[in-house]
C-alpha positions in Angstrom: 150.6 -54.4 139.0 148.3 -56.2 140.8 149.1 -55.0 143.8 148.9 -51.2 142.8 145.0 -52.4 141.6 144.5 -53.7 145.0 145.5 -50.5 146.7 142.8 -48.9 143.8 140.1 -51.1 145.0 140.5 -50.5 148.2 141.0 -46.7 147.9 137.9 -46.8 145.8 135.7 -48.8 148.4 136.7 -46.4 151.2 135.8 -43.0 149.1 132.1 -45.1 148.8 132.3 -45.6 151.9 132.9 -42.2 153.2 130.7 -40.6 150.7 128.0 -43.2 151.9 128.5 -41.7 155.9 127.9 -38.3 154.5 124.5 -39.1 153.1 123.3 -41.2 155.9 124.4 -38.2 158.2 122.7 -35.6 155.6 119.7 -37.5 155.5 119.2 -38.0 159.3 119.8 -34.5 160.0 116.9 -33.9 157.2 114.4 -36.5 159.0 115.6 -35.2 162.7 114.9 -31.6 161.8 112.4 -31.5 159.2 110.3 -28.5 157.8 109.6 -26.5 160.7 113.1 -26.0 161.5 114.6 -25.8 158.3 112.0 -23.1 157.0 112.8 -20.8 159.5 116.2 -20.7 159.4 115.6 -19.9 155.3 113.7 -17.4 156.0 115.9 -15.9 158.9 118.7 -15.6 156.1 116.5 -14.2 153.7 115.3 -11.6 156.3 118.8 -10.2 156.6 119.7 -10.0 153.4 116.6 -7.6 153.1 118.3 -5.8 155.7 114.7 -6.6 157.7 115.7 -5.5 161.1 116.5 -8.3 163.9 113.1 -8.5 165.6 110.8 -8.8 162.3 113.4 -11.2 161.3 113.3 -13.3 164.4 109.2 -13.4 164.3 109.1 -14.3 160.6 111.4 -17.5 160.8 109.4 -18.0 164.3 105.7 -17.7 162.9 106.8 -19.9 159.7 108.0 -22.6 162.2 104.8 -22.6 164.1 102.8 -22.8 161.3 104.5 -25.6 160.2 104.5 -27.5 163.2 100.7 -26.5 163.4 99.7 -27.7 160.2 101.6 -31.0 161.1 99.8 -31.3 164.2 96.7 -31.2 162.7 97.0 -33.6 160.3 98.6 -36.1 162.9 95.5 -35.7 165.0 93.3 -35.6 161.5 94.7 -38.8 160.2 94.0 -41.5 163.0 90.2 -40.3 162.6 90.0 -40.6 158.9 92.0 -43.7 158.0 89.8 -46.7 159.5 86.7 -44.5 157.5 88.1 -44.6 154.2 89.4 -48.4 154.4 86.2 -49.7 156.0 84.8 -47.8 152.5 87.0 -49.5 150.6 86.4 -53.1 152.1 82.5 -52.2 151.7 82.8 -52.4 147.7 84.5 -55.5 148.1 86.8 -54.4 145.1 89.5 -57.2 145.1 92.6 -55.8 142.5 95.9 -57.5 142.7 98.0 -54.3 143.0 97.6 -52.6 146.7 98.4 -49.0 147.4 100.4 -48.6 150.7 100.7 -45.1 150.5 103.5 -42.3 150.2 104.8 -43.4 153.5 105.9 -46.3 152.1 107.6 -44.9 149.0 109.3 -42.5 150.9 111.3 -45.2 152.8 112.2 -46.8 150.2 113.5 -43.5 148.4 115.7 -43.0 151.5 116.9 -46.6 152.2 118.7 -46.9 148.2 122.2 -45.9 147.1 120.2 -43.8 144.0 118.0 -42.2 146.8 120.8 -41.3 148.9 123.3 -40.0 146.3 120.4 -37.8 144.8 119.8 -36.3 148.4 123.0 -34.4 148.3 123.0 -34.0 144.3 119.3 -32.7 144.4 120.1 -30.2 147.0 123.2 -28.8 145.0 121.2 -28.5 141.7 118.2 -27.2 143.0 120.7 -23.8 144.6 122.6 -23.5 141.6 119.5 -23.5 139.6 117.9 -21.1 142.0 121.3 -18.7 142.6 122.1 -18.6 138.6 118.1 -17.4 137.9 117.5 -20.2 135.9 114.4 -20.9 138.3 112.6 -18.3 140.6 111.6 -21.0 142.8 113.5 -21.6 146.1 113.6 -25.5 146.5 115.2 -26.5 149.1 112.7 -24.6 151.7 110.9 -28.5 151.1 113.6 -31.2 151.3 112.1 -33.2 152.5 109.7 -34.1 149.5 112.9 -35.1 147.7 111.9 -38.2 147.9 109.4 -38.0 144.8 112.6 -38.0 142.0 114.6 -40.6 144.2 112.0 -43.5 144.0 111.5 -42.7 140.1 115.7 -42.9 140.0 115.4 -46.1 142.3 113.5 -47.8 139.9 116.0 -46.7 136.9 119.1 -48.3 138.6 117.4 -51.6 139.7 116.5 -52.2 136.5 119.3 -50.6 134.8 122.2 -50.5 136.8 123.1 -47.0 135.2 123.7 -44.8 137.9 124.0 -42.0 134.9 121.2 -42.5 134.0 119.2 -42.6 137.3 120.8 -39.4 138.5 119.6 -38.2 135.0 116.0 -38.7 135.2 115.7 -37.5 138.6 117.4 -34.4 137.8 115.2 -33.9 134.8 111.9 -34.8 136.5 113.4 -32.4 139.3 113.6 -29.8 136.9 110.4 -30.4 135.0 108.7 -30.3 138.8 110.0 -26.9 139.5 109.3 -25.7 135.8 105.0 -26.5 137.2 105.8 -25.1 140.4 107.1 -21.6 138.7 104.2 -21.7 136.5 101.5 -21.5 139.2 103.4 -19.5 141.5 101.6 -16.6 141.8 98.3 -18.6 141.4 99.0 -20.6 143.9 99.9 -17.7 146.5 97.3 -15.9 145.5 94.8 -18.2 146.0 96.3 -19.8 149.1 97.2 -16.2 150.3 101.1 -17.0 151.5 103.1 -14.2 149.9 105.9 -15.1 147.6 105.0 -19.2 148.1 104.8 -22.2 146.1 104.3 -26.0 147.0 107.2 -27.9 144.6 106.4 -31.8 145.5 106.2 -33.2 142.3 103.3 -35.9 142.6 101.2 -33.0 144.1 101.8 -30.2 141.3 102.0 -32.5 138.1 97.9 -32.2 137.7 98.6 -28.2 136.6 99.8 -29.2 133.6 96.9 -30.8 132.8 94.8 -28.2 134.2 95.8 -25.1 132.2 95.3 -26.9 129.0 92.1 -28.4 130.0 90.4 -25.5 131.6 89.7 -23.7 128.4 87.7 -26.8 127.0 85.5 -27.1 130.0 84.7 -23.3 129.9 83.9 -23.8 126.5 81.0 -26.0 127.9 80.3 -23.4 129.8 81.1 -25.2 133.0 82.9 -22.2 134.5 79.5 -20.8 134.6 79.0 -23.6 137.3 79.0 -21.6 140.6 80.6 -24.0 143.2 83.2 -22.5 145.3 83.1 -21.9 149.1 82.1 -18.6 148.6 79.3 -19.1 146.7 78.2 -22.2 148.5 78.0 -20.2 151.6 75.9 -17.4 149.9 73.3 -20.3 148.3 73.5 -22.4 151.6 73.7 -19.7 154.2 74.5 -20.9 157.9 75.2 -24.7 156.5 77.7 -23.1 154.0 79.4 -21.9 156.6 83.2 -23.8 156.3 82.6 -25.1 159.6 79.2 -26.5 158.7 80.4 -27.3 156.0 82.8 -29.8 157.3 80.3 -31.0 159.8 78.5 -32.3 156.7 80.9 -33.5 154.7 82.6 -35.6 157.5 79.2 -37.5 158.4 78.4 -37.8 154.6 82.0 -40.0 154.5 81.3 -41.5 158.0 78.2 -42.7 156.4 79.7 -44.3 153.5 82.7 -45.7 155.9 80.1 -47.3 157.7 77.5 -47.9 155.4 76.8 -51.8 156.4 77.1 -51.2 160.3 74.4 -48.1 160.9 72.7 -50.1 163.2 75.3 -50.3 165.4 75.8 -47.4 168.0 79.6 -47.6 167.6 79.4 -46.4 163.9 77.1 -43.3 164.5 80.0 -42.7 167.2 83.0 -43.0 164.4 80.4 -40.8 161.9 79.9 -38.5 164.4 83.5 -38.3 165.3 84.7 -37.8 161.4 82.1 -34.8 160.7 83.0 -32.9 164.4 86.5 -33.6 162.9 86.7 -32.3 159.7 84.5 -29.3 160.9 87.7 -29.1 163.5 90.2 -28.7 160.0 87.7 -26.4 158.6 88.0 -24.3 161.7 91.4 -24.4 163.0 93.4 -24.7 159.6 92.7 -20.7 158.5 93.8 -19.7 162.0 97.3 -21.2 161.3 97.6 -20.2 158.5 97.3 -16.7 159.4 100.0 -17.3 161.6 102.2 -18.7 158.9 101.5 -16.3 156.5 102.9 -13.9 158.8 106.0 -15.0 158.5 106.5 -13.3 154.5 104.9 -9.7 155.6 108.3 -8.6 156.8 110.0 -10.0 153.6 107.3 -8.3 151.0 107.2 -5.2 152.8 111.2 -5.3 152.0 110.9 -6.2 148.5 108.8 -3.4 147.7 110.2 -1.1 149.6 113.6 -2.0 147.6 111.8 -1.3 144.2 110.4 2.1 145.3 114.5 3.5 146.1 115.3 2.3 142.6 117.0 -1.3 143.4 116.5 -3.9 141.3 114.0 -6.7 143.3 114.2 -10.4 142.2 110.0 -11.6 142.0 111.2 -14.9 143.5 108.9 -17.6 145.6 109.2 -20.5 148.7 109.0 -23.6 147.9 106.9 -24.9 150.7 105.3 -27.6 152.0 102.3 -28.7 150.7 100.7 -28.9 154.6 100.3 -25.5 154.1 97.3 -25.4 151.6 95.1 -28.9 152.8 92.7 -27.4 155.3 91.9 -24.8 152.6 88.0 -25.0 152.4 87.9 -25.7 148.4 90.8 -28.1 148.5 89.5 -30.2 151.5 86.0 -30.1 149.8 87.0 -31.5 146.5 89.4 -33.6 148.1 87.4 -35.5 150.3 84.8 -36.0 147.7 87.1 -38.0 145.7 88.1 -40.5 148.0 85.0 -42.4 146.6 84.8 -41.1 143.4 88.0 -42.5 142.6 87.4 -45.7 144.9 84.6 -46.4 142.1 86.8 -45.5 139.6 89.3 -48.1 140.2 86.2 -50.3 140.2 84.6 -49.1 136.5 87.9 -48.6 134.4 89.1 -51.8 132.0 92.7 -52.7 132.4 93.3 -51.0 136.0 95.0 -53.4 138.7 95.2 -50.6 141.3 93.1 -50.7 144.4 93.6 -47.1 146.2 93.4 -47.3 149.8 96.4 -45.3 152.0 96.9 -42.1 149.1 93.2 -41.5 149.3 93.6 -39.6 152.3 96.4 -37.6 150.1 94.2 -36.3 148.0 93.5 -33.1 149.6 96.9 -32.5 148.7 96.7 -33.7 145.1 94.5 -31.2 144.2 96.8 -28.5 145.0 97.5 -28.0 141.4 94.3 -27.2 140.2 92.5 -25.6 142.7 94.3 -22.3 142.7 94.0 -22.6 138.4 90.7 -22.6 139.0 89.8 -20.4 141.7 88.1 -23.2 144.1 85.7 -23.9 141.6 84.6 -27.1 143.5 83.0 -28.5 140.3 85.6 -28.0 137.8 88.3 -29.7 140.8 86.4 -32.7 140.9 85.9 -33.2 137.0 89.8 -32.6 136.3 90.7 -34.7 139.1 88.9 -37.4 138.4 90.2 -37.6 134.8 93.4 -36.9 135.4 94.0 -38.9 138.6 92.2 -42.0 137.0 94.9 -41.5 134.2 97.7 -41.6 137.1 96.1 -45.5 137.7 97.4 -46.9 135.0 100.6 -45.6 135.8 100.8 -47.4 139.0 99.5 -50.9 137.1 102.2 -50.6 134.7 105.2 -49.4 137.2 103.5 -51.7 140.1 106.0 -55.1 139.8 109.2 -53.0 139.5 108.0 -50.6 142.7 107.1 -54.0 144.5 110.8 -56.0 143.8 112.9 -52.5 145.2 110.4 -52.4 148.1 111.2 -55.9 148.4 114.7 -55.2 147.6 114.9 -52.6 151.1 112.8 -54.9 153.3 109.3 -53.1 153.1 106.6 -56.4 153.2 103.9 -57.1 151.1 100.2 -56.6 152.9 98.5 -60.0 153.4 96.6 -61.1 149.8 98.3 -58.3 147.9 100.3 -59.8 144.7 101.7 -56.3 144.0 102.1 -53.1 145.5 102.3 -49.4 144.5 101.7 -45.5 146.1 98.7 -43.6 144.3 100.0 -40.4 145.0 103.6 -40.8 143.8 103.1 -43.1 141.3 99.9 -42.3 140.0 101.6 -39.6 137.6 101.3 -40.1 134.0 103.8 -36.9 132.8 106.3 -37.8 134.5 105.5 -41.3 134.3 106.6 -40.8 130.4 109.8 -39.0 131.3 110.5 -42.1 133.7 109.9 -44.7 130.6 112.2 -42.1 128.8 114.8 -42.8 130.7 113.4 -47.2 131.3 114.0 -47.4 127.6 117.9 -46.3 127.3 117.2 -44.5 124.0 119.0 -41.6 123.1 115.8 -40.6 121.0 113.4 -41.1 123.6 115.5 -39.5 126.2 116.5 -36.4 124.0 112.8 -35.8 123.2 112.2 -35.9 127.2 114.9 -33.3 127.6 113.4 -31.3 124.4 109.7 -30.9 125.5 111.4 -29.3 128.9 113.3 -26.7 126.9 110.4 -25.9 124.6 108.4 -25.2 127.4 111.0 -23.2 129.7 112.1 -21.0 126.7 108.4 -20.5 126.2 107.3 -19.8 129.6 110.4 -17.5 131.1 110.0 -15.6 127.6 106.2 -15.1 128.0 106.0 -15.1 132.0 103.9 -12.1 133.0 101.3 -12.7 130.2 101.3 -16.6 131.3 100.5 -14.9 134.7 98.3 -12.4 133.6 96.4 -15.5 131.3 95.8 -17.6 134.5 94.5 -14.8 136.6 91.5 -13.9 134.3 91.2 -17.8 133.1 90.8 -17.9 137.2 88.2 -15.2 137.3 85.6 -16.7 135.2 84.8 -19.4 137.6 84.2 -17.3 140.3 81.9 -14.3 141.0 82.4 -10.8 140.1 83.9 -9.7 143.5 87.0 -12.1 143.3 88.4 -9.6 140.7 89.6 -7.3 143.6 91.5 -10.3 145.2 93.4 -10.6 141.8 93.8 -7.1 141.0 95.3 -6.7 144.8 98.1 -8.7 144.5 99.2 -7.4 140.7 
């Protein structure tokens, strides 16, 4: 007998073994490749099955992987110049908070370096197809992979504590589909706004702030805060040449080269790092739309397919691309209001009772944070900055409260502590107080707690797929009244 459990064992260590190889291999050919290849073999596939002929096909998947590798490039060359501005701002308040942000970086290896993180990989990428190919979602997933990684540290946390795999495959499969029920929901906003036909960003910690946005918009409209003119639009009509995006930027990178720098401006080297910051964000402001032309280019083919099936009497699926959220940061709105809140929410940290967090790496992510609101609110600069600060300031306390189990499975993989931090955490990943909730869910092991979880995302699927177009329809004209009268054609266009 025991003999035959020996053979078991060992039969049972190899299969973990073997299913462990597969995932490494998976998750190196994910990190190897990476969006710009993936994407355009998608939409390659997607091109045929349109029956788009072999040359518009060929230049679709090629203009989506240059756009992808040309957003990337630009934030790689982006990044360098920002980061030593916003943490010499940071130092400058002399803020000292116990728990440290170390960024989505961080978060990310350790999503990819544990055994919940790794089994997810290949689970996540089968749910997210079947969920896609059975219609339960009209949101492609896995076009963005590689932002995975925002279930599997949430799952991480679940089995350290735990030691449930259950129920860590469970809550990343929930928050997975809770992330794609958001991204669904501002689908057409969000391409609309962003102008990428049939596209969507689906990362999780960048899409959660919707939620919050569509039932908050009405109240500050109600204020009559919508009446608050501050898009790039109409900051280019009040300003004239200086309201130009590239002026713009000019302005707004000195402005945070300034503050970066605020106790050296005698010094000639800090005038060179504030110069530097506003010729470089003037540079995002400038280059980004060009790119994104290009990428947009790669969906004409695939449109002009979709409609063309409709007019011969074909049934034609409305369905989106889950894509990167590179794709929408040098956007002139989202940059704006992003930028701004780097020390908004730096004082923030500073002013509210009970926080531990100290933002310093995810500030820079916030031009992608905003992502869900801007579209909801038609680059109404104003409006971005008031529900973002709210709502990210909310996402704080979430990183105090999750910020000593994220620092023992960092720990846990080998990632170090900064020198004088007690605690770490990631602003941007962790900093999310919905899902946050469906995470404690999950923490607590109560079939209550976890069936309510599970409940609140069937209410609002059943409601949403049952009421989609007038959802759609809703968030277009709550869109329009914080812009000027001309952005109706925009909307009307692409109904």
């Amino acid at each position: 007998m025991s003999l035959k459990k020996s053979k078991v064992n060992h039969e049972i260590i190899k299969l973990k073994g073997e299913i462990s190889v597969f995932f490494e291999t998976l998750k190196e050919v994910f990190q190897t490749f990476g969006s710009p290849v993936f994407v355009p073999v998608i939409i390659f596939i997607i091109s045929k099955i349109l029956k788009v002929n072999n040359k518009k096909a060929f230049f679709s998947a090629l203009y989506a992987g240059v756009g992808l590798e040309g957003f990337t490039l630009l934030l790689n060359a982006f990044t360098p110049i920002i980061t030593p501005v916003v943490k010499s701002m940071v130092e400058n308040t002399g803020i000292q908070l116990p728990v440290f942000d170390v960024g989505w970086q961080a978060t990310a290896l350790v999503a990819y370096s544990t055994e919940a993180g790794m089994i997810f990989l290949g689970v996540g990428l089968l749910v997210q197809t079947v969920l896609f190919l059975t219609r339960w979602t009209d949101v492609f997933q896995p076009g963005d992979l590689w932002n995975n990684y925002s279930y599997m540290v949430w799952g991480s946390m679940i089995y350290m504590v735990t030691k449930n795999m259950i129920l860590s495959l469970g809550c990343m499969i929930l928050l997975n589909m809770y992330s794609l029920l958001i991204a669904e929901l501002i689908a057409k906003r969000w391409s609309t706004y962003y102008k990428y036909p049939n596209c969507t960003i689906i990362a999780m910690h960048n899409i959660e702030a919707a939620l919050f946005t569509v039932a908050f918009d009405p109240i500050l409209n109600a204020f009559g805060l919508n009446k608050i003119k501050l898009s790039p639009e109409e900051l280019q009509k009040k300003l004239g040449f200086f309201g130009e995006p590239v002026s713009l930027g000019l302005l707004l990178g000195i402005f945070i080269g300034i503050m970066g720098n605020f106790k050296a401006l005698g010094t000639l080297a800090a005038w060179g790092q504030v110069a530097t910051m506003g010729i470089a964000t003037s540079a995002i402001m400038a280059i980004f739309p060009r790119v994104a032309g290009l990428f947009a280019q790669a969906f004409l083919p695939i449109t002009d397919a979709a409609k063309k099936s409709v007019k011969n009497g074909s049934k034609s699926r409305k369905w989106y691309l889950g894509v990167n959220d590179a794709t929408g940061y040098g956007e002139p709105a989202t940059l704006i209001s992003g930028i701004i809140l780097i020390p908004i929410m730096v004082f923030m940290a500073l002013a509210l009772p009970g926080n531990q967090v100290l933002p310093v790496v995810d500030l820079l992510a916030l031009p992608f944070m905003v992502q869900g609101i801007v579209p909801l609110v038609n680059g109404n600069i104003f409006k971005v900055l008031i529900t973002g600060t709210i709502w990210f300031s909310a996402g704080l306390y979430m990183c105090t409260y999750t910020a000593p189990m994220f620092t023992d499975i960092c720990a846990s993989v080998g990632v170090h502590l900064p020198v004088g931090a007690l605690l770490i955490t990631s602003f941007n990943i962790l900093g999310k107080p919905l899902m946050g909730l469906v995470f404690l869910a999950f923490l607590s092991q109560s079939p209550v707690l976890i069936g309510i979880a599970v409940a609140v995302y069937l209410v609002l699927y059943v409601s949403f797929r049952k009421n989609k177009e007038a959802v759609y329809d809703y968030l277009d004209q709550n869109a329009l009244k914080n812009t000027a009268e001309e952005a109706k054609s925009e909307i009307t266009a692409n109904t």
